[in-house]
C-alpha positions in Angstrom: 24.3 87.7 105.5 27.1 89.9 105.0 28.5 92.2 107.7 28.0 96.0 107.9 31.0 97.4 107.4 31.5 101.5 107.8 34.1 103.8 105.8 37.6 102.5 107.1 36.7 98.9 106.4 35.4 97.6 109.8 33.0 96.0 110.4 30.3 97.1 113.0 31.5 93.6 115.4 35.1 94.8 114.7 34.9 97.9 115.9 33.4 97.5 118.4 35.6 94.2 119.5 38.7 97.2 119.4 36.1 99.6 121.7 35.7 97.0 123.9 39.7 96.2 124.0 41.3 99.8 124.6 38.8 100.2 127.1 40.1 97.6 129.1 43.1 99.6 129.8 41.0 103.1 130.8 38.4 100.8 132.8 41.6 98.9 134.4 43.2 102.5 135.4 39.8 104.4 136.9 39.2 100.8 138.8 43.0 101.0 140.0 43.1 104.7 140.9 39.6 104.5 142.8 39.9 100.6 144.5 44.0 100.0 144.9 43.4 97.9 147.4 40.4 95.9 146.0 42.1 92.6 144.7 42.2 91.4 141.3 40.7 93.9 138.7 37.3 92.6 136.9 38.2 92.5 133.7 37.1 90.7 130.3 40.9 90.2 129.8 40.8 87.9 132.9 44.6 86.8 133.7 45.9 89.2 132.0 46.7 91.8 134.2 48.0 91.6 137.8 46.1 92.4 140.8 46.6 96.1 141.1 47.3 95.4 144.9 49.8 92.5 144.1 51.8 94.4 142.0 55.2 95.3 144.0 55.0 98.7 145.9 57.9 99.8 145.3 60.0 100.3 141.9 63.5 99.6 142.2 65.0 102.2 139.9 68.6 100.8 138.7 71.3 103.6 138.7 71.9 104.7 135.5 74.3 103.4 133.6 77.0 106.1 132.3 80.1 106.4 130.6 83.4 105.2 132.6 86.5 107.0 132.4 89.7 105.4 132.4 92.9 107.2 133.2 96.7 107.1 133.6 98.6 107.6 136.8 98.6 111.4 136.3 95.6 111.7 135.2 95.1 112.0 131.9 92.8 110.2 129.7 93.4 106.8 128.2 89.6 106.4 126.6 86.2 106.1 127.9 84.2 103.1 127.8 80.4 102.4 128.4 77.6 100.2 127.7 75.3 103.4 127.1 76.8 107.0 126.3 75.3 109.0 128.9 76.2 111.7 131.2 73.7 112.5 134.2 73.1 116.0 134.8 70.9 118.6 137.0 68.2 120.3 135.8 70.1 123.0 136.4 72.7 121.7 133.8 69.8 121.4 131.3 68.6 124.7 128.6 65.2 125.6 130.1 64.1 125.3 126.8 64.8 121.6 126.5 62.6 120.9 129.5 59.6 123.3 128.0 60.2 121.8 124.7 59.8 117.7 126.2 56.7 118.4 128.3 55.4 120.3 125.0 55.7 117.6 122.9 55.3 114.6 125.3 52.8 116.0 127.8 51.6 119.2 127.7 49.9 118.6 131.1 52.5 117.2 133.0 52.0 120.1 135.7 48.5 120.0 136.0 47.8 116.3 136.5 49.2 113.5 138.5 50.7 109.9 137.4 48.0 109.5 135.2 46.2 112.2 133.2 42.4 110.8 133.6 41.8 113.4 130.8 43.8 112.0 128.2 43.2 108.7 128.7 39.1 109.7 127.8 40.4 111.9 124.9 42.6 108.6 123.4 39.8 106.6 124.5 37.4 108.7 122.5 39.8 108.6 119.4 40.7 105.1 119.4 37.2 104.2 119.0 36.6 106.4 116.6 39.3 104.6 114.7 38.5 101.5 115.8 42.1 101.2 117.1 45.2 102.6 118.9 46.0 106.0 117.5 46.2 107.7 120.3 48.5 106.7 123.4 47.9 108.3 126.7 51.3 108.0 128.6 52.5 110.5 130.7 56.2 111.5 131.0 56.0 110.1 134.4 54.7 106.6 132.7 57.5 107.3 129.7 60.4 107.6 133.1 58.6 104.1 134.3 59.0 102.3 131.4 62.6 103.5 130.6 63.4 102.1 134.3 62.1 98.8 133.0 64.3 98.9 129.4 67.6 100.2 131.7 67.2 97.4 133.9 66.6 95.1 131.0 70.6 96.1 129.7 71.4 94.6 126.4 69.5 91.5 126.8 66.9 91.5 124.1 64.0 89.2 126.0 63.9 91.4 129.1 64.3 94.2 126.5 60.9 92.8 124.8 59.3 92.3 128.1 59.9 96.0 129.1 58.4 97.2 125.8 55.3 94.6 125.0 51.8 96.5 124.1 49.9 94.4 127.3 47.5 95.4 129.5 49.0 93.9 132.7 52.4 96.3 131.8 50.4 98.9 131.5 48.5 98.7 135.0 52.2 97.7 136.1 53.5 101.1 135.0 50.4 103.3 135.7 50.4 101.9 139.6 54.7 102.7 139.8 54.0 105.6 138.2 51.4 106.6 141.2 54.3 105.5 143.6 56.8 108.1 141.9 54.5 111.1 141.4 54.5 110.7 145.3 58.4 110.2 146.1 59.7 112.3 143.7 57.9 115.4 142.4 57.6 117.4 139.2 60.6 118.5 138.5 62.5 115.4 139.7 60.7 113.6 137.4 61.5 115.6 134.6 65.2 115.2 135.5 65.4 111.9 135.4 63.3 111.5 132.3 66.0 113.5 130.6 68.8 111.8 132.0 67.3 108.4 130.8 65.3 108.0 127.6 66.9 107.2 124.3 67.9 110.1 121.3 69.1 108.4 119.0 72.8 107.9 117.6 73.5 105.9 120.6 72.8 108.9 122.7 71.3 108.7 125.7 70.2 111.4 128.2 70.2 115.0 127.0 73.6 115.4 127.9 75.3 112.9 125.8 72.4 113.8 122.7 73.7 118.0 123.1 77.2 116.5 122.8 76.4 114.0 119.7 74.5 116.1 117.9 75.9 119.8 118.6 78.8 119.5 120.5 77.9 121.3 123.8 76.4 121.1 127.0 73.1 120.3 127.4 72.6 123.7 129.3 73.8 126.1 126.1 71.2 124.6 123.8 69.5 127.0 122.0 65.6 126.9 121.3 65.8 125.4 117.6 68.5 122.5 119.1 66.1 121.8 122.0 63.0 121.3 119.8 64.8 118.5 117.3 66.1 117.4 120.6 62.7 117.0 121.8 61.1 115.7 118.6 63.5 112.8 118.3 62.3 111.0 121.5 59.1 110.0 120.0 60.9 108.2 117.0 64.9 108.2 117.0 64.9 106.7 114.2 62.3 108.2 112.0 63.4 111.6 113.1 67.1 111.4 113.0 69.0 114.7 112.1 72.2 112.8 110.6 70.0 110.1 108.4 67.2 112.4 107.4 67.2 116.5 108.2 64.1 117.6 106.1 62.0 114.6 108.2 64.0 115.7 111.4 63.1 119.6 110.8 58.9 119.2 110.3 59.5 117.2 113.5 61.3 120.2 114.9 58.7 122.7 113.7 56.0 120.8 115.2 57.7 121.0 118.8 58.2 125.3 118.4 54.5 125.6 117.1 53.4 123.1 120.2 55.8 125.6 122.5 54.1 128.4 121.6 50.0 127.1 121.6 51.3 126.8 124.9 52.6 130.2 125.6 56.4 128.6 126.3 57.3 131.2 123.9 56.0 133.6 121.4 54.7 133.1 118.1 57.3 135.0 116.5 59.8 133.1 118.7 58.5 130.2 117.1 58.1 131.0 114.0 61.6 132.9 113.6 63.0 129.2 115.2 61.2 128.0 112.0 63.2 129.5 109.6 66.6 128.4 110.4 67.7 125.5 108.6 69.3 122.4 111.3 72.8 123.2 111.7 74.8 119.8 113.3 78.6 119.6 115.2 78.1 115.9 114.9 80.8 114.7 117.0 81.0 110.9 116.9 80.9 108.6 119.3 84.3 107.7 120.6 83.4 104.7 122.9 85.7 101.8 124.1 89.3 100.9 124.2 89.7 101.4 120.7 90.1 104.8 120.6 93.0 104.8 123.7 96.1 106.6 122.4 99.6 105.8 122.2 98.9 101.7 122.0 97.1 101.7 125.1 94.3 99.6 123.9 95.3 96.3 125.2 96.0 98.0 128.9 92.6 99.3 128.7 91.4 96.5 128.0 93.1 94.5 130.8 91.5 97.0 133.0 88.0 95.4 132.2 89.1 91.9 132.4 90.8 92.8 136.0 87.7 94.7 137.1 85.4 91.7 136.1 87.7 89.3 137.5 88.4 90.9 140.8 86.0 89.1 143.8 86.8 93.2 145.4 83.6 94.5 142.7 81.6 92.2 143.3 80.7 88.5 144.7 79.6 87.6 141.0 80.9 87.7 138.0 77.7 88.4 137.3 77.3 91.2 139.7 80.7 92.4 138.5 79.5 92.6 134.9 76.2 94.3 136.1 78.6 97.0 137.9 80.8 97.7 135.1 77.9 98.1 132.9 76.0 100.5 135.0 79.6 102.6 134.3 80.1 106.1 135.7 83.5 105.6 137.5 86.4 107.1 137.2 89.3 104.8 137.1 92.7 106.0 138.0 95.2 103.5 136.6 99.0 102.7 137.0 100.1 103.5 133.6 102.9 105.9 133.3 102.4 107.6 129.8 106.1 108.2 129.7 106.5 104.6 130.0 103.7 103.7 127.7 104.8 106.1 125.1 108.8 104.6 124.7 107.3 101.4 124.8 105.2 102.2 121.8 108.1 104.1 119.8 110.4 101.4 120.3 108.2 98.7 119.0 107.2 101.4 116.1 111.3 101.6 115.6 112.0 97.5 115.7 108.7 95.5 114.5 106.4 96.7 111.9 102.6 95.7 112.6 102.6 94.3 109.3 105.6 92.0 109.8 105.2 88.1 109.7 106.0 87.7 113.3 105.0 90.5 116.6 106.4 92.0 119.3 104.3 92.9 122.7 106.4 94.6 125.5 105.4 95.2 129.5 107.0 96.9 132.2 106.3 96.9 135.7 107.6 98.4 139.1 109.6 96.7 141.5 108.1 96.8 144.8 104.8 98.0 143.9 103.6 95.4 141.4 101.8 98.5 139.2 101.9 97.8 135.2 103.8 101.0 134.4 103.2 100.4 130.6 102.1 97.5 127.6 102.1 97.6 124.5 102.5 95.3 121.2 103.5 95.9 117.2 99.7 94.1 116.2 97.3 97.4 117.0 94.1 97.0 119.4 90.8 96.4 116.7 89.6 94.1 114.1 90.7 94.9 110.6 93.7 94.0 108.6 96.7 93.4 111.1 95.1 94.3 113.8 93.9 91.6 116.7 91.7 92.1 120.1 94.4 89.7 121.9 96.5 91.0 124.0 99.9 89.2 123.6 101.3 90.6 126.8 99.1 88.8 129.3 97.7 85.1 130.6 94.8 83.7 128.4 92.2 84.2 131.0 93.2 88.2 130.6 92.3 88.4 127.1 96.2 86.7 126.0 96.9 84.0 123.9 98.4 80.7 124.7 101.7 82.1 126.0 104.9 81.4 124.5 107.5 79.8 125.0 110.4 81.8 127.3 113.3 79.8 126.5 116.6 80.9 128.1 114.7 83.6 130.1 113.7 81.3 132.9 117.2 80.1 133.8 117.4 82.5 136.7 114.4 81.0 137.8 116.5 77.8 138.2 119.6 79.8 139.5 117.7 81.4 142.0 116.4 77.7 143.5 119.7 76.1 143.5 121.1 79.4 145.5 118.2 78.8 147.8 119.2 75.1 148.4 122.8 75.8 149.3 124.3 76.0 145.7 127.4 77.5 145.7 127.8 79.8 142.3 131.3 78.3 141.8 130.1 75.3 141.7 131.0 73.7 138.2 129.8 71.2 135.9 131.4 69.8 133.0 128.2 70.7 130.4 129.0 69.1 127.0 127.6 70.3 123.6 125.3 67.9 124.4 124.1 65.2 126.9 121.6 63.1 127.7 118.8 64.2 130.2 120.3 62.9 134.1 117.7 60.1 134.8 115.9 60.0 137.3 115.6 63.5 139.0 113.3 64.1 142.1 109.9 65.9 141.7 107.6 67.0 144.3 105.7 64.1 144.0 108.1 61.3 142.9 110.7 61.0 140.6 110.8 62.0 136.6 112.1 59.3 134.3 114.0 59.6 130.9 113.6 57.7 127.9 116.8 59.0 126.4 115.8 62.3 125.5 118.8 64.4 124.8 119.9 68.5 124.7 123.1 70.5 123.1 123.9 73.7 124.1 123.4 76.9 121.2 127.0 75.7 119.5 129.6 73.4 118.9 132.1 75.4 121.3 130.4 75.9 124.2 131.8 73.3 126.1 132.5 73.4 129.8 133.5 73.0 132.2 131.5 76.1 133.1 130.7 77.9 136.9 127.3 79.7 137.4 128.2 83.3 136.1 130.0 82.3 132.7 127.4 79.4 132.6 124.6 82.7 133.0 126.2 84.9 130.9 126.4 82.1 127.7 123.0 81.1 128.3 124.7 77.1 128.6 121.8 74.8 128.3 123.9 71.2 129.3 124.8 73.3 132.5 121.6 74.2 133.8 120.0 70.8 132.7 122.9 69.3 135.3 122.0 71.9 137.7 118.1 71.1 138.0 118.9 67.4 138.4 121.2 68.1 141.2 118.7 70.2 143.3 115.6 68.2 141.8 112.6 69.6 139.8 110.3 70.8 143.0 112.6 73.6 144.4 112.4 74.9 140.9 108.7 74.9 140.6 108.2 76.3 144.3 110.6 78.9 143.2 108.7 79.5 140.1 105.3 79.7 142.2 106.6 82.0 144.9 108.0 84.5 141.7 104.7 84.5 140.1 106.0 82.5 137.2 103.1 80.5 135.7 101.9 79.0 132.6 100.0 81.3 130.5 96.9 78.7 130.3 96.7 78.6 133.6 97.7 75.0 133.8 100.2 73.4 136.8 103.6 74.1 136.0 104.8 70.6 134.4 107.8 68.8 136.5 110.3 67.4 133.8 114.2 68.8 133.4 113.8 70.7 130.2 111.7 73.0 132.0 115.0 75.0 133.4 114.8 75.4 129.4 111.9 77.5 129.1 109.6 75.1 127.3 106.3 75.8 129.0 104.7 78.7 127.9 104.3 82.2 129.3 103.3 85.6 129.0 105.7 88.8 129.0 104.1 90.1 132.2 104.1 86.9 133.9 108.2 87.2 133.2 108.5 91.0 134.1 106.7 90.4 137.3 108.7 87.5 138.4 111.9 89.2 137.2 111.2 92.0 139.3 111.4 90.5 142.8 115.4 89.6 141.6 115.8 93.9 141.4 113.2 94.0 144.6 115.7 92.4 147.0 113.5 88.7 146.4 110.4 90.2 147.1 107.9 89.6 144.4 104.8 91.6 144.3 101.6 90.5 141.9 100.7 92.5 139.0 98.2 95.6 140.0 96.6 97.8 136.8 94.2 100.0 138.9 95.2 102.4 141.1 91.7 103.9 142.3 87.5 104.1 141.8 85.4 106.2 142.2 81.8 106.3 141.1 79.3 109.1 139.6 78.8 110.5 143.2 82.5 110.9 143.6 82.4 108.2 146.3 85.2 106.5 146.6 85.5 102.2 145.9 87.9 99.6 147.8 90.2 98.6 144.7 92.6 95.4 145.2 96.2 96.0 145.9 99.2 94.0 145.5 100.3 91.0 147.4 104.0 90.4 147.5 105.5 87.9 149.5 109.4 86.6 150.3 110.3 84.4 147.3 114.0 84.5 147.9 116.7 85.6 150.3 117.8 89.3 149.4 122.0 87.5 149.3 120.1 85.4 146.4 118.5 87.6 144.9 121.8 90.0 144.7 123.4 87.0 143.6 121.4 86.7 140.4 121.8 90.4 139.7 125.6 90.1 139.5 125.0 86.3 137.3 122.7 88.9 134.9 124.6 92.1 135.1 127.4 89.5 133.5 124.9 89.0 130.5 124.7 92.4 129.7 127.9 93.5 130.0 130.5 91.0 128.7 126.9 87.8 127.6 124.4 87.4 125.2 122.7 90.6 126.3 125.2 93.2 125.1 123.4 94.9 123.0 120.6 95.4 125.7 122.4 97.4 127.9 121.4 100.4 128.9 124.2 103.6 129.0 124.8 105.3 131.8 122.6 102.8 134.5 122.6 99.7 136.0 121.1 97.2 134.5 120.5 93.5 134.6 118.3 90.3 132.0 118.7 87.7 130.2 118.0 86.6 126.7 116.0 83.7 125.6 115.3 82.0 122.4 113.4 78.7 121.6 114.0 75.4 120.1 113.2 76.2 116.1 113.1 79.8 116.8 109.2 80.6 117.0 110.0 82.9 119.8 112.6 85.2 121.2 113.0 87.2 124.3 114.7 89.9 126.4 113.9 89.9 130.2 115.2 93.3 132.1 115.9 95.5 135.0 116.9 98.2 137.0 116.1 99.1 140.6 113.0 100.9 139.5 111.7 99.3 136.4 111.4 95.4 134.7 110.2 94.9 131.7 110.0 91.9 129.0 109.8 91.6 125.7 108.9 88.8 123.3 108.9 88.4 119.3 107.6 85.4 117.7 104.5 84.2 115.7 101.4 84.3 117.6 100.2 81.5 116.2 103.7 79.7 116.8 104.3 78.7 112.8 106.4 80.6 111.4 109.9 80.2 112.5 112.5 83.3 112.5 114.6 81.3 109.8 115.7 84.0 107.0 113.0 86.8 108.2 113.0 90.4 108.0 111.6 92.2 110.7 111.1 96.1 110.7 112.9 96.5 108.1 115.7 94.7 109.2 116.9 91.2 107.3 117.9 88.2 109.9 119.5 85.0 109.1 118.6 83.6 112.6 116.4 85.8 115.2 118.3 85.5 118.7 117.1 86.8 122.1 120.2 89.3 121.8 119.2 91.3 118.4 115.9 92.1 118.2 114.4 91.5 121.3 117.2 93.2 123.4 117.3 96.4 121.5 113.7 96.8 121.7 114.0 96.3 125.7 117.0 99.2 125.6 115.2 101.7 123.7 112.2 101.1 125.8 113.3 101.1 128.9 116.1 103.9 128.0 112.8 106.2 127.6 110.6 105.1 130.4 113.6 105.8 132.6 115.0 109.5 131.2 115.0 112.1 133.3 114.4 109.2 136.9 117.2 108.4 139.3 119.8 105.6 138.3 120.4 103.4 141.5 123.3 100.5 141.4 121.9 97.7 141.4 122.8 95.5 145.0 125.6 92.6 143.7 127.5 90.2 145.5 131.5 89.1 144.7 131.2 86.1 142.9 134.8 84.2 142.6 137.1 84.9 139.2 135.4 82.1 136.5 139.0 81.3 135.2 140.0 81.0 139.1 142.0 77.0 139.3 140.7 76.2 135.4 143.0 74.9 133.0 144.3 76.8 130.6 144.6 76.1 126.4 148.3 74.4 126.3 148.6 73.4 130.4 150.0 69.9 131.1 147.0 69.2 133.6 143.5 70.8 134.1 143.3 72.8 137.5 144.0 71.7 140.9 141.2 69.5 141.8 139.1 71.1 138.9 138.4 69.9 135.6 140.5 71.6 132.8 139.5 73.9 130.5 141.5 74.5 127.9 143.4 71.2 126.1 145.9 70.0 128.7 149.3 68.3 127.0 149.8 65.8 124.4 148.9 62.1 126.5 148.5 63.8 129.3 145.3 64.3 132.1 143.5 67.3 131.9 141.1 66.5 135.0 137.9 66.3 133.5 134.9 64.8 134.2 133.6 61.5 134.1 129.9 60.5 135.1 128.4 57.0 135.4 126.2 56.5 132.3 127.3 59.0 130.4 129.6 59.1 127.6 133.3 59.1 127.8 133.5 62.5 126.0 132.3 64.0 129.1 135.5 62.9 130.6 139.0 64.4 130.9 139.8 62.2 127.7 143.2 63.3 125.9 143.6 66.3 128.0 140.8 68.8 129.5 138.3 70.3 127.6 
């Protein structure tokens, strides 16, 4: 026998199977409001919906989560940053007619009822069945504020973000008995505030606030009436009712809220219908969100401001928590970053390295003393298009770097400054060869290392020693820093490392062979200009720092982590290695780094094949590295041009120095220009024999060629060869 079916389709069974179900939910909400304390609800959908008296009494409302502003040192903007655009705001901050225009459209009786409007629940009841579905919700704005909470506490995962929003009955009770609890706590106009500050407006707006600002360009309190009834009519369907995507869709949305407004006697009918008339005129201004849009290269400091933020046990026990706090936004992050500093960085990159060159360039400068990240930048731009890259080249791979490169020559103070600390006198000579074979075996911290006949040579044919600390320093002499480290052993080396804050940029142990005094473990720039800055800081390093204070949306002030510096060398060493490094820019491989005018003290650095090249730098109040290579360390700087600028060989000295000078020429104008503390340090030449002398120096080993057949006092070693010897003359 067939069915009886009416007009829409339905059969009689059908429709009333659909009765039956939305009255579930009005049966559910009468039984909850009359018996909350009467156990588990009666209802056909048995297990479906929570005991009204089990449910939780209390909503936890999560703040709101809310742009974060990130700033310099002075206190100008670098870029905001948030998870959700949103700005909370007073009702008192809001147009009076965008809070007549929401309870028009969303619930007209949002004054005269409490959580749950008993009278439109029968009136959607009454049409549902009618329709033999759901045509008609119920909600109030108070239920509308509930759910939100639920999707805000949900974030951006898309399971608790389906959980929030499901069409069940047991949410449903869930929100109607919360919404009870709030009605209570909060009031009317409360409410209404916080309604406005939360729900969703489209164009990744949320709260009125951030939707006056997207789609007008004002404040949410100088909307007029027309802008506060599209405002209003979005809410129901962002996307169906979107302005931008579709006006004419957008305006009979708008026109519904005015003629709504005044049925209600919020305004006049000729209020309304002049409203009417005006066609929807936007100041779209677009959302400028993230890192991305910092200015003057700033994006990879910005960044670094997250990863410090989330990695920082000071903002939380978690990561987890962390993350949840930087989500939830609304702080206002004072940071170290001097925009003088940050801008010479930037033009002297611009000047040196093109972003479109075959190798990059990524620069850092930091403060003596302090530890604060005064500036870092890098020739690849923040993003993800073309040449652009989201890693920054300046830092350790756990803060969003790369694999580190390779330092080279750079971390030979770093060896210096442990053999000082054992006792080393800087006059102290050694006869460094063009090349030698690695001394075997050399102490480590935990044994001894072992050769297998593994050889270095210095950068040329004629550097040949013997050689004392400060020319040694100033040539950049690999054989003589290879025979220093296996005088003093390997651990003081990588203690000395450790105490500067020198570490590998993977975060692995430090290895313990020789040719590390070489540079051949990789590192990031502002691993090098912190450790570089405890030599112009008296021997006193002090770890990085990138935020200078917090505080939230209440204006309440967060604990923030501060530097930790610690002795890593005697201040006499540490003066020691400014005059070895003061040598290298003024008569060394650093010339053309020098800075006029001011003290100034580094060291170059360049790697075996040439897939990197560096410039390590200070003064009294500023240290700064910078690097040039390949990122992905395969292109060598063999017959390269590079901004511009054709090189047969790339050396620490002529691209990486000049980029150092104009930077930190820039970041210091207009500052004080201390001397740099120095120590005597004996005449080089002092005893050495000279080119034509019968005999090397007394008790030294010569120099120079002594006479034909005759001794020039060089050196000779066990094991080695007897070209390291005084042979026909000195050296």
């Amino acid at each position: 026998m067939a069915k009886k079916r009416d007009g829409g389709g339905l059969s009689t069974t059908q429709r009333t199977a659909r009765f039956l179900g939305v009255s579930v939910l009005a049966g559910a909400v009468l039984a909850g409001l009359a018996l909350p304390a009467a156990g588990a609800l009666g209802l056909a959908a048995k297990g479906s919906v929570e005991g009204f008296d089990e449910i939780p009494a209390n909503l936890k409302t999560p703040p709101l989560s809310q742009r974060t502003t990130i700033l310099d040192a002075d206190g100008g903007e670098i870029a905001k940053v948030y998870s959700r655009d949103r700005t909370v705001v007073s009702l008192k901050n809001m147009s009076p007619y965008i809070q007549q225009a929401i309870v028009a459209i969303e619930d007209a009786r949002f004054y005269q009822h409490g959580a749950i409007d008993v009278k439109g629940i029968l009136r959607a009841l009454n049409k549902n069945a009618q329709s033999g579905g759901v045509s008609q919700g119920a909600s109030t704005l108070t239920q509308q504020y509930v759910k939100n909470v639920f999707v805000e506490e949900a974030g951006d995962d898309p399971d608790k973000v389906a959980q929030a929003t499901q069409q069940t009955i047991g949410r449903k009770v869930k929100e109607l008995k919360y919404a009870i609890q709030i009605e209570k706590e909060l009031g009317k106009r409360k409410i209404l505030q916080n309604y406005l500050n939360i729900t969703f407006f489209g164009e990744q707006a949320y709260g009125v606030e951030a939707a006056a600002q997207r789609y007008f360009s004002k404040h949410a309190k100088d909307l007029s009436l027309e802008e506060s009834a599209l405002l209003a009519g979005i809410v129901q369907s962002p996307s169906r009712y979107d302005p931008v995507n579709d006006p004419q869709e957008a305006t009979r949305r708008r026109n519904t809220v005015l003629q709504r407004m005044a049925d209600l006697k919020d305004i006049t009918q000729e209020q309304a219908d002049a409203a009417a008339k005006k066609p929807i005129k936007l100041a779209i201004s677009r959302p400028k969100n993230g890192c991305i849009t910092a200015t003057d290269g700033a994006g990879f400091f910005c960044d670094y401001i997250r990863k410090a933020f989330l990695g920082d046990r000071t903002f939380g026990k978690t990561r987890k928590a962390r993350l949840k706090r930087w989500d939830q936004g609304g702080l206002t992050i004072r940071t170290t970053l001097d925009r003088q500093t940050q801008k010479s960085i930037q033009a002297s990159i611009a000047k040196h390295v093109y972003e479109d060159d075959q190798v990059a360039t990524a620069a850092t400068i930091v403060e003596p003393g302090t530890g604060k990240i005064l500036g870092m930048g890098q020739s690849r731009p923040y993003g993800f298009r073309g040449n652009q890259t989201m890693i920054n080249l300046s830092v350790d791979h756990n803060m969003g770097g790369g694999a580190g490169y390779q330092p080279g020559s750079t971390f030979k103070p770093v060896i210096a400054a442990a053999a000082l600390e054992q006792g080393t006198n800087p006059e102290q000579e050694y006869p460094s060869p063009y090349r030698m074979p690695y001394p075997s075996p050399v102490q480590t911290c935990d044994g001894e290392w072992r050769g297998s006949g593994e050889t270095t040579q210095n950068e040329n044919r004629k550097e040949v020693g013997p050689y004392a600390m400060k020319e040694a320093t100033a040539k950049s002499v690999n054989t003589y820093f290879v025979q220093l480290i296996s005088d003093i052993g390997i651990c003081p080396a990588v203690k000395m490392a450790q105490k500067m804050g020198i570490e590998r940029a993977d975060g692995k142990p430090l290895q313990q062979v020789p040719s590390m005094t070489l540079g051949v473990q990789e590192m990031s720039p502002l691993t090098m200009a912190a450790g570089y800055a405890a030599f112009a800081n008296g021997g006193e390093y002090c770890s990085p720092v990138a935020i200078e204070s917090i505080t939230d949306a209440r204006g309440r002030s967060l604990k923030v982590p501060q530097t930790s510096c610690r002795t890593a060398m005697s201040k006499k060493t540490a003066d020691t290695i400014n005059t070895l490094l003061k040598g290298v820019v003024e008569d060394g491989t650093g010339k053309e780094a020098g800075l006029s005018g001011r003290d100034s003290a580094g060291k170059t650095g360049t790697t075996d094949s040439r897939y990197a090249a560096w410039f390590v730098g200070y003064t009294p109040n500023a240290a700064g590295a910078v690097w040039v290579g390949d990122p992905q360390h395969q292109r060598k700087m063999y017959n390269i041009t590079i901004g511009g600028v054709p090189h047969d060989k790339v050396y620490g000295a002529d691209t990486p120095g000049p980029i150092w000078r104009d930077a930190m020429t820039g970041a210091l104008a207009g500052r004080p220009a201390p001397a740099l503390p120095t120590v005597p340090i004996g005449d080089p030449d002092k005893d050495k024999g000279k080119a034509g002398d019968d005999k090397g120096g007394k008790h030294k080993p010569g120099r120079g060629h002594g006479g034909d057949n005759k001794p020039g006092g060089g050196w000779h070693l066990p094991g080695w060869p007897d070209i390291l010897g005084g042979g026909n003359g000195g050296w």
